[in-house]
C-alpha positions, 0 to 999 in steps of 0.5 A: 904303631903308636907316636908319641908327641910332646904337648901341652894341650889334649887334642891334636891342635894343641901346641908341639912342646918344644921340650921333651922331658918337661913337656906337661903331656904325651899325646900318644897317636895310634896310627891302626885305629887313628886314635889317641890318648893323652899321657900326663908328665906333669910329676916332671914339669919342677924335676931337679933332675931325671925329667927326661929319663922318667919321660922316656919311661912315661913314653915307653909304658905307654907302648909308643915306637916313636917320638916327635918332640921338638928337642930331646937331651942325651939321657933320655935319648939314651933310654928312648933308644934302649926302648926301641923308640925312634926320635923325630925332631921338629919344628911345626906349631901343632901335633896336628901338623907334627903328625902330617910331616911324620905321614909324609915322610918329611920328618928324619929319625935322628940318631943323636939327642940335639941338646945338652942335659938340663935344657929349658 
């Protein structure tokens, strides 16, 4: 199974963006082989509109079942979930510690986005 993880760094310490849509990276977790690979959203930093929905495609390509970000706006929540992705939320500082509380079955599938649309 693979997680995605939204960042700003390349490695597992790095930063859990608290922005879903615009977070530069994915850090996309395999958890079979423990391994990762990073995914580049940087085309939807400056978006006027659609951040979140062309994340959730980003997302999706990259064949993640799940997402730990920190917020997630309806419309993407809206593609997430057609993709058979389920959404994390949470708090933690690092991807590192996001990962840890997936593991341990600390973080809740949400069933709802958490913000408005065009959040920053």
């Amino acid at each position: 199974m693979k997680i995605a993880f939204s960042t700003s760094g390349n490695e597992l310490n790095a930063p859990l963006d608290t922005r879903f849509g615009r977070a530069s990276k994915f850090l996309i977790y395999d958890l079979e082989n423990e391994t990762f690979e990073m995914v580049d959203n940087k085309q939807n930093l400056n978006a006027a509109q659609g951040a979140g929905i062309q994340s959730a495609g980003n997302v999706a390509r990259a064949g993640a079942q799940a997402l730990v970000s920190g917020h997630c706006g309806p419309k993407a929540f809206s593609v997430l979930l057609a993709a058979g992705i389920k959404v994390f939320y949470s708090d933690v500082p690092t991807v590192a510690d996001a990962l840890d509380a997936y593991r341990q079955g600390k973080l809740i599938e949400s069933n709802t986005a958490d913000v408005d649309g065009h959040w920053e």
